[in-house]
C-alpha positions in Angstrom: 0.0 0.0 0.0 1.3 3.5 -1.0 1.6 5.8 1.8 -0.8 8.3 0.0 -3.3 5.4 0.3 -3.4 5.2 3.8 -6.2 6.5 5.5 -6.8 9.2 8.3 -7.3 6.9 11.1 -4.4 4.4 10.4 -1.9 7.7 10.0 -2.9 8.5 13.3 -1.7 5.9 14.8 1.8 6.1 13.5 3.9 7.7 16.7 7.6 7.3 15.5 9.8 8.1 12.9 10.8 4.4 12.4 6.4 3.7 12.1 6.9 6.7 9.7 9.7 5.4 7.5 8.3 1.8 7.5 5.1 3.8 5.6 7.0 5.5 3.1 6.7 8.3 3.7 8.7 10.8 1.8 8.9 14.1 2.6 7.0 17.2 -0.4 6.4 20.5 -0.2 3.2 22.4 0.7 3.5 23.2 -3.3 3.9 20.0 -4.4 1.4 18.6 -2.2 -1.0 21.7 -3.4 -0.2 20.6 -7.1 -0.5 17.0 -6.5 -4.6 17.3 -4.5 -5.3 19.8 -7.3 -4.3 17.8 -10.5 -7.0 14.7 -8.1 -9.7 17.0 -7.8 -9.9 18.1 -11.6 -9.2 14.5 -13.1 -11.7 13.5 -11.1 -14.2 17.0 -11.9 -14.3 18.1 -8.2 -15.4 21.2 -7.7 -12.2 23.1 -6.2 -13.4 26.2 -5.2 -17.1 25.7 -3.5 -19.3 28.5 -2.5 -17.1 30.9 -4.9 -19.4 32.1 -8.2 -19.1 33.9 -11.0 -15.3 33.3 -11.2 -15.9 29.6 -12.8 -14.2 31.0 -16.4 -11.6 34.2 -15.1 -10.3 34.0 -11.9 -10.7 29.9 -10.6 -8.3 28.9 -13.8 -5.9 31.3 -13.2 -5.6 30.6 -9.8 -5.8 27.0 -10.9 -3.0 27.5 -13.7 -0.8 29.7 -10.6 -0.8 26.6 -8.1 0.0 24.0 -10.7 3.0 26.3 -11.4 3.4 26.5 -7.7 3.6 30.0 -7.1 3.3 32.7 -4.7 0.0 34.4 -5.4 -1.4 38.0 -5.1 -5.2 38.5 -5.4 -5.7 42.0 -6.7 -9.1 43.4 -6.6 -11.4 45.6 -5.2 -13.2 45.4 -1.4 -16.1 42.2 -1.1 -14.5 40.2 -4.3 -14.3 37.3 -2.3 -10.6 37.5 -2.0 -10.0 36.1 1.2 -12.6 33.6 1.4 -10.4 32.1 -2.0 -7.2 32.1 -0.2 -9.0 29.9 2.7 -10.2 27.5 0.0 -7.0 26.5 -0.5 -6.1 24.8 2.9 -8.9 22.2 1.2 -6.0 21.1 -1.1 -3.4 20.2 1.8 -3.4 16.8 2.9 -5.4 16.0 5.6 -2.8 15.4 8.1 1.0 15.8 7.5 3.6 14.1 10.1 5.9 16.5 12.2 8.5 15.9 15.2 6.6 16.0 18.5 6.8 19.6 20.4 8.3 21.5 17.4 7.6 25.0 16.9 8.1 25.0 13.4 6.2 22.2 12.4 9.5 20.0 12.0 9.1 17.4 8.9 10.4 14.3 10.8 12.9 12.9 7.8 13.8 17.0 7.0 13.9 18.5 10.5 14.6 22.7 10.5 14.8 23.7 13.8 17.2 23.5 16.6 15.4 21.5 19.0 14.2 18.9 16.1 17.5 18.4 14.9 18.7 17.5 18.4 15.9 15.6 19.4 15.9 13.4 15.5 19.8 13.3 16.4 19.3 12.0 20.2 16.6 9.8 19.5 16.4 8.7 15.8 13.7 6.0 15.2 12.5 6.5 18.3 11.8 10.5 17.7 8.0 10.6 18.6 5.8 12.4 15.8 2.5 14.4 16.2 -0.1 14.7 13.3 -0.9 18.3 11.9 -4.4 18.9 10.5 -4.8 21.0 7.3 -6.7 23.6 9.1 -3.5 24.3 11.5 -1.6 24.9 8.3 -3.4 28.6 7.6 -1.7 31.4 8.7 -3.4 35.0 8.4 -2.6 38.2 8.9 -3.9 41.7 8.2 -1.4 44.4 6.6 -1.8 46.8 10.0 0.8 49.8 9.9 2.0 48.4 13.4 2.7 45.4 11.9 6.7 44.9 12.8 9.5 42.3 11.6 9.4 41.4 15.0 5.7 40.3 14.4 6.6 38.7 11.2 9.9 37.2 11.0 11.0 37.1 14.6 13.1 38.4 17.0 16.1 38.0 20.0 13.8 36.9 23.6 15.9 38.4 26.6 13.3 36.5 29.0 14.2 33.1 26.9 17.8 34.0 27.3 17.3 34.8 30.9 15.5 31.5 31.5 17.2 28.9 29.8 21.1 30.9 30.5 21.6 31.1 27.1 24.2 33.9 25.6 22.0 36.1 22.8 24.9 34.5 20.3 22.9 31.9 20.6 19.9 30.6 18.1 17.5 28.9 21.0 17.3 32.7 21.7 14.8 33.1 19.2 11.4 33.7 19.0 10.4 32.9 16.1 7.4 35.1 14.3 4.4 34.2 12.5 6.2 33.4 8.7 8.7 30.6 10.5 5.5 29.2 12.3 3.3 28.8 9.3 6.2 26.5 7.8 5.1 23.5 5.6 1.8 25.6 5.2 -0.3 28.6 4.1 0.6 32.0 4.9 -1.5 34.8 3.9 -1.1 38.7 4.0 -4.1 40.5 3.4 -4.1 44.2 2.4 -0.5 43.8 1.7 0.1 47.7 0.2 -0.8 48.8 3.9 2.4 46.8 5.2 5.2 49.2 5.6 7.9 49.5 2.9 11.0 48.6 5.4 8.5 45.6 6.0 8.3 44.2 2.6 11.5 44.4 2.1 12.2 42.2 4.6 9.7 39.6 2.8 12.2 39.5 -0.5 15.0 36.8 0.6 11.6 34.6 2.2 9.6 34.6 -1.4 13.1 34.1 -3.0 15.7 32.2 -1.6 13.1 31.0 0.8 15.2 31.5 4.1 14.9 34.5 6.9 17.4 36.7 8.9 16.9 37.3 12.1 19.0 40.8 13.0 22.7 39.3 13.5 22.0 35.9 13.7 23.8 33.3 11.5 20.5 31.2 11.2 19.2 30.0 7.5 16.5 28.4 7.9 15.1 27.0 4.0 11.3 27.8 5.1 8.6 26.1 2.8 5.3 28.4 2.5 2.8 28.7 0.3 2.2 32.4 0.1 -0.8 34.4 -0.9 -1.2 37.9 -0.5 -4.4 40.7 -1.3 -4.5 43.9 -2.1 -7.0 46.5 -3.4 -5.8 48.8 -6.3 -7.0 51.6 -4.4 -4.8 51.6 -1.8 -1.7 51.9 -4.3 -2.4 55.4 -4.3 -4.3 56.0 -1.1 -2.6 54.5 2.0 0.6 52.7 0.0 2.0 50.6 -2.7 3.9 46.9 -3.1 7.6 47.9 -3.8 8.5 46.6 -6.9 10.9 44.0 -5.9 8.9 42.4 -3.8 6.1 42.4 -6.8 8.6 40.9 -8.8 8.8 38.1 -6.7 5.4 37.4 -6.4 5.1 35.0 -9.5 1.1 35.2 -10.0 -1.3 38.4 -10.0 -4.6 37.2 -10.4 -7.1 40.0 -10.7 -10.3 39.3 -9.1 -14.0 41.1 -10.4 -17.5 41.6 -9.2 -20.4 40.0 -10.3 -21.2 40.4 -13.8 -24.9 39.3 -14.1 -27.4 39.6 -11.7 -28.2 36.1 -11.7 -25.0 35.3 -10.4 -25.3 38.2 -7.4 -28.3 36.5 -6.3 -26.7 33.5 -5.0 -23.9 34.8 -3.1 -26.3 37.0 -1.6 -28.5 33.8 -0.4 -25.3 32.0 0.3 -24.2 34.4 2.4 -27.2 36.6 4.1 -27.4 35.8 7.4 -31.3 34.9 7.8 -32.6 34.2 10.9 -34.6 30.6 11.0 -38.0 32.5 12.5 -37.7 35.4 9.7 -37.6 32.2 6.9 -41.0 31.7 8.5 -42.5 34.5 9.3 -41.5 36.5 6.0 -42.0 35.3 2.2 -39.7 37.0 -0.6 -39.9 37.0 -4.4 -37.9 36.8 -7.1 -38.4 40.7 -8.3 -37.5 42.0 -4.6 -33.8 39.8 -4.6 -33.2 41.6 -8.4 -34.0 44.8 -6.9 -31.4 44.5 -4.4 -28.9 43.5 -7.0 -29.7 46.1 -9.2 -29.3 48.9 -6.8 -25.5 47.1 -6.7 -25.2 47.8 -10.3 -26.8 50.9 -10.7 -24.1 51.9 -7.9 -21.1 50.9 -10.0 -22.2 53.0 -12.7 -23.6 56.1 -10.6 -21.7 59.0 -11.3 -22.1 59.8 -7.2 -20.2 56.7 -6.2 -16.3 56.4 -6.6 -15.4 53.5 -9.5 -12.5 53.4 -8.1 -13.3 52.3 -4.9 -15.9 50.1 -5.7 -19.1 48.8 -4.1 -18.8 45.8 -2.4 -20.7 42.3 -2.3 -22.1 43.2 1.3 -24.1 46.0 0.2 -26.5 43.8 -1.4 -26.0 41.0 1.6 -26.5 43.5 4.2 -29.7 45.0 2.2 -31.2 41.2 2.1 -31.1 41.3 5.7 -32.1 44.7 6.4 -35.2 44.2 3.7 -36.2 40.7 6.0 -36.0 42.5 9.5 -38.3 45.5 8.1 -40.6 43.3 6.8 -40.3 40.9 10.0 -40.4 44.2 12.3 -43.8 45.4 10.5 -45.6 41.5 11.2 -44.6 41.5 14.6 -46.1 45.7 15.3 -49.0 44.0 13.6 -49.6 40.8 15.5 -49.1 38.9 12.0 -48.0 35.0 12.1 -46.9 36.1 8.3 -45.7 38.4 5.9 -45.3 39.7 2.4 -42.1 41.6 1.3 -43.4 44.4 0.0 -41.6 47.6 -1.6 -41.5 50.1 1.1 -39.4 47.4 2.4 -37.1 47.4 0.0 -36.7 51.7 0.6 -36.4 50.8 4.4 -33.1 49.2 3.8 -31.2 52.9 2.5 -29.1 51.8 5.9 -27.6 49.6 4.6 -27.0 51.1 1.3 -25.2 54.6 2.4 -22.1 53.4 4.5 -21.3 50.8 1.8 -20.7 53.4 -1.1 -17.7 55.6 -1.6 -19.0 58.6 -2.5 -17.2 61.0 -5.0 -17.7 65.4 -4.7 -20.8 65.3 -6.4 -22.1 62.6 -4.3 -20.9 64.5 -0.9 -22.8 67.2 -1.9 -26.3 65.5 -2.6 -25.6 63.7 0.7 -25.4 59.7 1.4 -29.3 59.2 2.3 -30.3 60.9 -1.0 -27.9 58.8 -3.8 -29.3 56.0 -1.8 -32.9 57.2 -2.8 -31.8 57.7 -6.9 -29.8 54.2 -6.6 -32.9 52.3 -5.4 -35.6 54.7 -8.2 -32.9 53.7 -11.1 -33.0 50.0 -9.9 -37.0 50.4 -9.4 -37.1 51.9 -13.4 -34.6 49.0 -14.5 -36.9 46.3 -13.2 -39.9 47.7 -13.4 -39.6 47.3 -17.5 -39.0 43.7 -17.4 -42.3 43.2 -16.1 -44.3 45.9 -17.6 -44.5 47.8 -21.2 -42.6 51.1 -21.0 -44.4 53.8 -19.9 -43.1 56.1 -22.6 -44.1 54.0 -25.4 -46.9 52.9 -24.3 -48.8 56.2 -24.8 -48.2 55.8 -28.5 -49.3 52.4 -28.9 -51.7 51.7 -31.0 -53.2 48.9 -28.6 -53.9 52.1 -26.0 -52.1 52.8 -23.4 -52.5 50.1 -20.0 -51.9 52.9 -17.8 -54.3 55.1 -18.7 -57.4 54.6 -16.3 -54.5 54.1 -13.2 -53.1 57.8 -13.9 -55.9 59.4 -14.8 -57.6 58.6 -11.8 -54.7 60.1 -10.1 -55.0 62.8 -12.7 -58.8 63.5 -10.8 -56.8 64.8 -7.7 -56.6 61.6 -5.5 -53.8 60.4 -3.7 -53.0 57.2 -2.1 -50.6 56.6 1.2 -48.8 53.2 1.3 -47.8 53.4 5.2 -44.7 51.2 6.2 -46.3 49.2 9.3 -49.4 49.1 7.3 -51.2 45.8 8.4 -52.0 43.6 5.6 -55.5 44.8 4.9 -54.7 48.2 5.0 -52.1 47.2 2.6 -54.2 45.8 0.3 -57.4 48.3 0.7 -54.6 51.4 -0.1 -53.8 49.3 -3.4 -57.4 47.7 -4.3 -58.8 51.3 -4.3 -57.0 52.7 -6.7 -58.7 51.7 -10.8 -57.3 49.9 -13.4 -54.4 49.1 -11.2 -55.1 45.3 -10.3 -56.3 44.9 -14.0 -53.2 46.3 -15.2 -51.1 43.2 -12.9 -53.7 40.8 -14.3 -53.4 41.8 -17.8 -48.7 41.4 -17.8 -48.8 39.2 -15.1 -51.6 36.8 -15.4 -49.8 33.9 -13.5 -49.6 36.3 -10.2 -52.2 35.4 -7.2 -53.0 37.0 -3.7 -50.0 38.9 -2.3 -47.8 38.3 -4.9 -50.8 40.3 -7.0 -50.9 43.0 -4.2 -46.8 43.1 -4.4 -46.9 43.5 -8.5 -49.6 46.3 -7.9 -47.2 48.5 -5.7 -44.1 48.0 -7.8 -46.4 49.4 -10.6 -46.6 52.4 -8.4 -43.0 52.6 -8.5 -42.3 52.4 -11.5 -44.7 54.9 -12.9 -43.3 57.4 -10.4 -39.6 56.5 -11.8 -41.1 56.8 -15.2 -42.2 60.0 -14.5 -46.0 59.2 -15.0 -46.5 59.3 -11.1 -45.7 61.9 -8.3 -44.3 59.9 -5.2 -43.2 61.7 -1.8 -42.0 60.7 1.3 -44.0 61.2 4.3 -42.3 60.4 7.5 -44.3 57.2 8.2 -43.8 56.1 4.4 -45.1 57.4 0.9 -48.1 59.0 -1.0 -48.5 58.8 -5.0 -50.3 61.4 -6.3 -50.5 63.1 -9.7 -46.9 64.3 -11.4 -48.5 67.8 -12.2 -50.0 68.0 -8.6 -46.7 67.4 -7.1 -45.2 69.5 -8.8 -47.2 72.7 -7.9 -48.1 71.4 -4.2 -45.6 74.5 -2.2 -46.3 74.0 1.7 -47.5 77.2 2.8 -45.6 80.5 4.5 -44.5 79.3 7.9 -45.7 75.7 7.3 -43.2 72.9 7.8 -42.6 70.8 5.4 -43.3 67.1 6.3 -43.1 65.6 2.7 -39.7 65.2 0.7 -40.1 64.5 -2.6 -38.0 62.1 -4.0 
């Protein structure tokens, strides 16, 4: 039986070097051994990278292509591209367990020891050496680029209280404490937001990507370290907070460049994936399909927006945190109500601008119209996109020659009446606000036959919504929720002299 055949619970019970020889084992490297579980998964169509979508035809195969090169790896890209949770992945392509010499601090390999104190004891004891068995998930090491980050921190340094305790000269290499880079030996190391890390830092990083060894101030100590490295960095903080030296970007042999969603299809799942939804909101609260696109497209609208800051970008927890926020206004409003169940409804959807406003960058232009309001023109211009791939375009629609489907809904409007859709509405407030209102349900029926009871009174209100982005439609904000009314009407409606103004248009 080859050693790689031997399973978990067998390996375990091997507990010296001599056991360990007698497997055959033979010592690899965390690359090799990276290379070697990859090239098993894809012969055998694995999926490699679970939970990680939209990157199945850019960034997987290069990242793919980099580790069957076995190289250091930078993932460049901008903030919630999934970046970190990649470089986790990969401790699912280290063996399961690996053998090391029993009490080492540097995760000895038993037939290739490093260290002081595994060289002695391999020397003192051979056969006999006792092993330990080191799971893949000890094998990830991660740390975030902070500017207090020191070599010390990193590499290592002289430890006067070790010295002191053991009697040993500072001459001497048991002196050392060794950082977190010697420690992750014969496993992952990663370093995220790597631009942040100070120059003098990196550079101390060149002779460990290169030659593979470290220096410890004026030790005589080489010690051939074996790491897999993996570094991240956002593009935006080469010219905000700091940069890679160039040297050290030489050395890093793969820069895979990572990017957001690019259909909304795709969004949708790692928002569901990774939304954080409480097991009595799944049953208090029922969603759609239209409300989860909505979300999304506010994502996409805010990419584009000539508010928000490209360069920054708009990360994947805008729209996660906006899932969650659009469950708990929904779930708040059942629970004011006494309801045992819900409907999302569109007001919920403008309840989550929290979650929105502290997740976009915001450029001058954007300062000045203030966070709450580019929220408000994010969520319309996601409302407008929608809203057209469930009914005919307003705009066209008047010159049809079929008639125009909105007619009797804005014209009653047109008569002077209004219509308040409150945001703890109960549910037949809800649906008396919409039902009074003519043409509207027959306008649902007509586009969207197939839609029943809530759903119905859901498809009814986004109407609203979109006839108001569409400019058919006045809609304000009141400060309990919002009142349609006719576009010319709110137009000319001023509050009067002295009067304060309770309604903000949108």
């Amino acid at each position: 039986m080859q050693y790689e055949d031997i399973k978990a619970e067998n390996l375990l019970k091997i507990k010296t070097l001599g056991q360990l020889r007698a497997a055959g084992y033979e010592p690899q490297t965390v690359k090799q051994e990276l290379r070697r579980n990859l090239i098993r998964k894809l012969q055998s169509k694995e999926q490699v990278f679970p939970g990680i979508w939209g990157y199945e035809e850019t960034v997987v195969p290069d990242l793919q292509r980099a580790i069957l090169s076995m190289h250091h790896i930078n993932l460049l890209g901008l903030r919630g591209q999934a970046k970190t949770r990649i470089a986790r992945l990969m401790v699912d392509l280290l063996d399961e367990y690996i053998p090391m010499v029993q009490g080492s601090e540097l995760n000895d390999d038993p037939l290739q020891p490093l260290s002081r104190y595994a060289k002695d004891l391999v020397h003192e004891n051979g056969d006999d050496t006792p092993i330990s068995w080191l799971h893949r998930s000890d094998r990830y090491t991660e740390k975030l680029a902070t500017p207090d980050v020191s070599v010390a921190d990193l590499i290592g340094d002289a430890d006067p209280i070790k010295a002191a305790t053991l009697k040993l000269p500072y001459s001497d290499e048991r002196v050392i404490h060794f950082g977190l880079i010697p420690r992750s030996h014969r496993g992952i190391f990663v370093i995220n937001e790597l631009p942040d890390l100070q120059a003098r830092i990196q550079v101390a990083l060149f002779n460990i990507l290169q030659e593979g060894d470290i220096q410890i101030r004026g030790f005589k100590v080489r010690l051939p370290l074996d790491i897999q490295f993996v570094f991240t960095a956002n593009p935006e903080d080469y010219t905000n907070r700091g940069s890679i030296v160039t040297p050290l970007k030489d050395r890093i042999d793969s820069q895979i460049i990572t990017h957001y969603p690019k259909s909304i299809e795709i969004g949708k799942k790692i928002t569901q994936q990774e939304a954080h939804v409480k097991d009595e909101q799944e049953q208090l609260v029922t969603t759609n399909d239209i409300i989860s696109d909505l979300i999304e497209q506010v994502a996409f609208e805010a990419r584009e927006s000539e508010y928000v800051d490209a360069k920054s970008g708009v990360s994947a927890r805008l729209t996660i945190s906006a899932f969650e926020n659009l469950l708990s206004a929904a779930e708040r409003r059942a629970l004011l109500n006494g309801e045992n169940k819900t409907y999302v409804r569109v007001s919920d959807f403008l309840n989550t601008i929290p979650a929105v406003t502290g997740k976009v960058e915001l450029v001058y232009e954007g300062e000045q119209e203030g966070a709450g309001h580019v929220a408000q023109v994010l969520m319309g211009k996601a409302i407008r996109a929608q809203f057209l791939k469930y009914f005919p375009d307003p705009d066209k629609a008047k010159k049809s020659k079929e008639g125009n489907p909105y007619k009797k809904v804005t014209d009653w409007f047109g008569d002077g009446n209004t219509v308040d859709i409150l945001n703890d509405a109960t549910a037949s407030e809800y649906k008396k606000a919409l039902q009074a209102i003519p043409g509207l349900s027959e306008l649902v029926e007509k586009f969207r036959s197939d839609a029943k009871g809530e759903e119905k009174l859901f498809l009814m209100e986004f109407a609203l919504h979109g006839l108001a982005e569409h400019s058919q439609l006045s809609k304000n904000r009141l400060s309990t929720g919002l009142q349609f009314k006719d576009l010319l009407s709110g137009m000319f409606t001023m509050p009067s002299f002295g009067e304060e103004e309770d309604e903000d248009d949108f």
